[in-house]
N, C-alpha and C positions, 0 to 999 in steps of 0.2 A: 504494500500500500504506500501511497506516495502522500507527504504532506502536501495540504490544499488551501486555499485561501476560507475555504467557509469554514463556522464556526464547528467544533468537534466536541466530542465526550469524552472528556481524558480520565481518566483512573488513575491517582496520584499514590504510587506506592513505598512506601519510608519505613522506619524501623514502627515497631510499636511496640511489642515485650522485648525484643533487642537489647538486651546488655542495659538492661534496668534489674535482673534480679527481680522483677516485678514489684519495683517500687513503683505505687502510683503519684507520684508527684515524677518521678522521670517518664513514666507513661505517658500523664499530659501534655508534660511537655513533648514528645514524639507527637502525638494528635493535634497541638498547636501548631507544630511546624510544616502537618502537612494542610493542617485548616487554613494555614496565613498562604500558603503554596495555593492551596484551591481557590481565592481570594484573588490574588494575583490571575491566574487563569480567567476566573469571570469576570476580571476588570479587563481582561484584554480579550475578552468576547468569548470565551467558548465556556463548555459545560462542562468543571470537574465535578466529580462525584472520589470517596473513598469509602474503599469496601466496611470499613468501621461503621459509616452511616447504616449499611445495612444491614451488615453482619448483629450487631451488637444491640437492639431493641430485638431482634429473633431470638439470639443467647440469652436473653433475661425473660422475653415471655416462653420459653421454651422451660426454663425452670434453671437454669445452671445456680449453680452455687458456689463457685468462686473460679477466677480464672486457670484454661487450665485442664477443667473438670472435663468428662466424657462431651457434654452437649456442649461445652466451648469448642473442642477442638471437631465435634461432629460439623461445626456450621463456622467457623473463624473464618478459615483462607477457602474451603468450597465457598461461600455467598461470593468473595470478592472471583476468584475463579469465574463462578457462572455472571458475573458481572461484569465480566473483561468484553463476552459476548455481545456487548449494546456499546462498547466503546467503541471505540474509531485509534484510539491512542493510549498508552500507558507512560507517564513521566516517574522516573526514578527519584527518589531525592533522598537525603541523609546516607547515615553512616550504615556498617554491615547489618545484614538484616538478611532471615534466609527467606522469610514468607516474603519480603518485596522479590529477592530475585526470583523467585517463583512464580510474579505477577509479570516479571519480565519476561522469563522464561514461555511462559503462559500464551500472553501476547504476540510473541515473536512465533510461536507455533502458530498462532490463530489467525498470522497476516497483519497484525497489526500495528502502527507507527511507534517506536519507542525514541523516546526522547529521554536523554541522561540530564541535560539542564533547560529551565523553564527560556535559555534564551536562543532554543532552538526552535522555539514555536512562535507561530507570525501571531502578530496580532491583527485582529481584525476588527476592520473600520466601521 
């Protein structure tokens, strides 16, 4: 797939239990960094989403009980997976992380744009 001038659905994927030990104050911060990332995106036209948005209100009405657990890891990285299928783009951002390279990995199977920095993507007017 070749980048294009119209506006796209990028899937922004960064660390998020990555080398926090599962501290939640380092976890927000990983979710900050890719919420200011998607932020960025919509201010320059196109549609990020991150699989956290969807992943993560299914893990808690589904019943988990702390991260982690069977029904974390049943629905974590499959939602963002089955949601790479509506993008058009995947942007990498932050530090190691195996479920981001996995959404890269993912992507690049599925045909679609990977972009490693947000200033590889046009913006549109």
């Amino acid at each position: 797939m070749t980048v294009t001038n119209k506006s796209m659905m990028i899937l922004v994927a960064g660390p998020y239990r990555s080398g926090t030990n599962d501290d939640p104050k380092l976890i927000e911060a990983n979710v900050q960094a890719m919420t200011q990332t998607a932020l960025q995106l919509y201010r320059m036209g196109h549609m990020p989403v991150l699989g956290e948005w969807f992943a993560l209100p299914l893990i808690d009405a589904a019943g988990s009980k702390q991260m982690g657990d069977a029904i974390f890891n049943e629905m974590f990285h499959p939602v963002a997976v089955k949601l790479i299928e509506h993008c058009a783009a995947v942007l990498r951002i932050g530090g190691p992380s195996s479920g981001a390279d996995e959404m890269i990995n993912t992507g690049k199977a599925k045909g679609k744009i990977i972009f490693q920095s947000i200033s590889e993507i046009p913006q549109i007017a």
